[in-house]
C-alpha positions as CSV (number, residue, x, y, z in Angstrom):
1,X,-45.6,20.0,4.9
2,X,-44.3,16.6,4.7
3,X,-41.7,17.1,1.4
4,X,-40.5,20.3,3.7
5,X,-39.8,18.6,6.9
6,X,-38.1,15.9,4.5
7,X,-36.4,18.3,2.5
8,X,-34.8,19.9,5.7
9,X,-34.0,16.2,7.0
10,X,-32.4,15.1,3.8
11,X,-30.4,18.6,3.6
12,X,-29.2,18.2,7.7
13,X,-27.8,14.4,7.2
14,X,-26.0,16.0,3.7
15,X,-24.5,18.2,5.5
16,X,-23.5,16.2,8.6
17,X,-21.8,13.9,5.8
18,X,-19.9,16.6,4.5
19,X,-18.7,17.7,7.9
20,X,-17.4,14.4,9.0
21,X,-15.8,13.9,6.0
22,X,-13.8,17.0,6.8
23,X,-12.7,16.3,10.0
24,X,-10.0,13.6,7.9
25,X,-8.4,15.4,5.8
26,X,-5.8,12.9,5.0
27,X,-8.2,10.0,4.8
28,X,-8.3,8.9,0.9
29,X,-6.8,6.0,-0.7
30,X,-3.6,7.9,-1.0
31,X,-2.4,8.4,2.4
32,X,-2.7,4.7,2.6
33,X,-0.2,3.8,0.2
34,X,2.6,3.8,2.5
35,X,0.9,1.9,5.5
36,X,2.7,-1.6,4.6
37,X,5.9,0.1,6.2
38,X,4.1,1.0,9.4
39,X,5.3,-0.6,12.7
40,X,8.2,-1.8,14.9
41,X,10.9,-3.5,12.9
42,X,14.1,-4.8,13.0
43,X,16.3,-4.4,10.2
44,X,18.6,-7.4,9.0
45,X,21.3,-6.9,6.4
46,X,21.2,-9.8,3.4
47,X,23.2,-11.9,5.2
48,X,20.6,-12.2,7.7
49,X,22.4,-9.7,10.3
50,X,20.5,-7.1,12.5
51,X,22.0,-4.3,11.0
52,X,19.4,-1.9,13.3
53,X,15.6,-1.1,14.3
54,X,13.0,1.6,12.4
55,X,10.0,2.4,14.7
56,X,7.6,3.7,12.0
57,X,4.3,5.6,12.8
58,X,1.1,7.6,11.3
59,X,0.8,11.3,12.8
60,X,-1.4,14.0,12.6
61,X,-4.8,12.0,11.7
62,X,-3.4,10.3,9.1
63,X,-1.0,12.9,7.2
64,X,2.8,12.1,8.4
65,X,4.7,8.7,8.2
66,X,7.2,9.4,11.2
67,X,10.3,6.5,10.5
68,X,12.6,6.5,13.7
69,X,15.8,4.8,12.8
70,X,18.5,4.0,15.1
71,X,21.4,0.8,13.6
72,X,23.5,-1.2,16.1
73,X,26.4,1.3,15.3
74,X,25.0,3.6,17.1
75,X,23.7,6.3,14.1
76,X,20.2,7.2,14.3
77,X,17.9,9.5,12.1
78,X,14.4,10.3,11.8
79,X,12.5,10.9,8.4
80,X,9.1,12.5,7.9
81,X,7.2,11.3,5.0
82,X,3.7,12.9,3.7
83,X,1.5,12.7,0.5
84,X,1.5,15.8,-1.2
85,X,-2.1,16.3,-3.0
86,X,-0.9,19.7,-5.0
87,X,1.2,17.8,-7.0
88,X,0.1,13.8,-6.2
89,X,3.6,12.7,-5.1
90,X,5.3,11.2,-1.5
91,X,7.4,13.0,-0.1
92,X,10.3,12.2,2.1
93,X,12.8,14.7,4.5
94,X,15.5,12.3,6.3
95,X,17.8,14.0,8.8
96,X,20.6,11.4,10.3
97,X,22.5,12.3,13.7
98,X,25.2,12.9,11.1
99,X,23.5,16.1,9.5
100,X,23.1,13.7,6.6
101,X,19.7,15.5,4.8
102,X,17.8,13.9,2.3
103,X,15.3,14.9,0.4
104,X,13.1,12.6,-1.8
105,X,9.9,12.4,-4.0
106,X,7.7,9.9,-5.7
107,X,5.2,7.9,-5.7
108,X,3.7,4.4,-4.4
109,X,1.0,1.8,-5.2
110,X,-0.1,-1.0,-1.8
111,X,2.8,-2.8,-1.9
112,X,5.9,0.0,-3.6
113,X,7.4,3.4,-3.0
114,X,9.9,4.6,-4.9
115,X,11.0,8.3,-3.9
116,X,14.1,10.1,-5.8
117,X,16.5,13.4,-5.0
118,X,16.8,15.9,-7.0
119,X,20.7,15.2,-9.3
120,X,23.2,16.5,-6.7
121,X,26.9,17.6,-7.5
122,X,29.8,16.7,-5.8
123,X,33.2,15.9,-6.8
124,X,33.0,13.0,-7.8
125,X,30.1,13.4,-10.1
126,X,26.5,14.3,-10.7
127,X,24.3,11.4,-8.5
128,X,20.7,10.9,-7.3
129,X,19.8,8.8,-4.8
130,X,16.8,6.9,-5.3
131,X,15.1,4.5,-2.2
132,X,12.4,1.6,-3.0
133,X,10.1,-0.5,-0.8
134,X,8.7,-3.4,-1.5
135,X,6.2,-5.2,0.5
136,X,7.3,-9.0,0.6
137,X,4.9,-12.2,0.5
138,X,5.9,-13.1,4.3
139,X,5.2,-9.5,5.2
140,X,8.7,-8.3,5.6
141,X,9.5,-4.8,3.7
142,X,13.0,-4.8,1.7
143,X,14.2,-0.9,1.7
144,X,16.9,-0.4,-1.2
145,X,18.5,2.7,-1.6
146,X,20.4,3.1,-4.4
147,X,22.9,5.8,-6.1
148,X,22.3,6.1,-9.8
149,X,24.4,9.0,-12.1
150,X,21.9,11.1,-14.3
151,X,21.4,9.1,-17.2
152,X,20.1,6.5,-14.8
153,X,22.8,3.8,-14.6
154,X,23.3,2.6,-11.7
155,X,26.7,3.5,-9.6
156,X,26.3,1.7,-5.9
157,X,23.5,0.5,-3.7
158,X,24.0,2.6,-0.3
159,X,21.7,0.3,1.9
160,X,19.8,-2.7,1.3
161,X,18.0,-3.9,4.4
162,X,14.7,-6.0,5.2
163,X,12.1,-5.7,7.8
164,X,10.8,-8.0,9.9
165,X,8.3,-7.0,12.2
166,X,9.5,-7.1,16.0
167,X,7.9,-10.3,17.8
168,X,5.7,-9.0,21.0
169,X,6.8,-11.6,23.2
């Protein structure tokens, strides 16, 4: 009698484990890997100028990076960024107040990203875009997008800013 009220206690707390482990779906390592660029930044050029601010934030338990982008020019954009288990890659979908769409995909360790277009045509050549974070020493995050022609050399860097997180003063 003993082993059976045992059994049936050992196969409930199983099962209990099982069912709070599904109530996260996007709770593994992976989802993490983007976490150094969550928070409230400000965004200086390399010449130390506040070129804008990036209010980044985790959705949806977990499964969206939501970047909310607005320079001191006045454009603005919002990007939606999500690990994609099918195929174990990031994914990025940036759309600017300019109609500007972007769509990128990658991958990232604790302290990269790296997420790449697919080669685009226009007429002044075949390009991808490819945009890398890096989170620094002091805890700062330098984005670099960059436009490279499909043999991989490098044609312009677009945007080069780094991160610092806002002060809560």
């Amino acid at each position: 009698m003993k082993l059976k009220k045992l059994s049936s206690l050992l196969f409930f707390f199983t099962c209990l484990g099982f069912a709070q482990n599904s109530d996260c779906a996007c709770c593994s390592q992976e989802y993490d890997q983007f976490d150094f660029w969550v928070g409230d930044w400000e965004v200086f050029n390399e010449e130390n100028v506040k070129i804008g601010e990036n209010l980044i934030l985790k959705l949806e338990d977990n499964c969206i990076l939501n970047e909310n982008w607005e320079s001191v020019n006045n454009s603005s954009g919002k990007s939606y960024n999500y690990y994609d288990p099918s195929d174990k890659t990031w994914n990025q979908l940036w759309i600017s107040n300019t109609g500007n769409i972007l769509k990128l995909k990658g991958s990232g360790t604790r302290n990269t990203m790296t997420l790449k277009s697919e080669i685009t045509s226009s007429d002044k050549g075949d390009y991808y875009n490819q945009i890398k974070w890096t989170k620094n020493e002091n805890g700062s995050v330098t984005q670099e997008w960059e436009i490279y022609n499909p043999d991989g050399v490098l044609i312009n860097t677009a945007f080069k800013g780094i991160y610092r997180k806002k002060s809560s003063d």
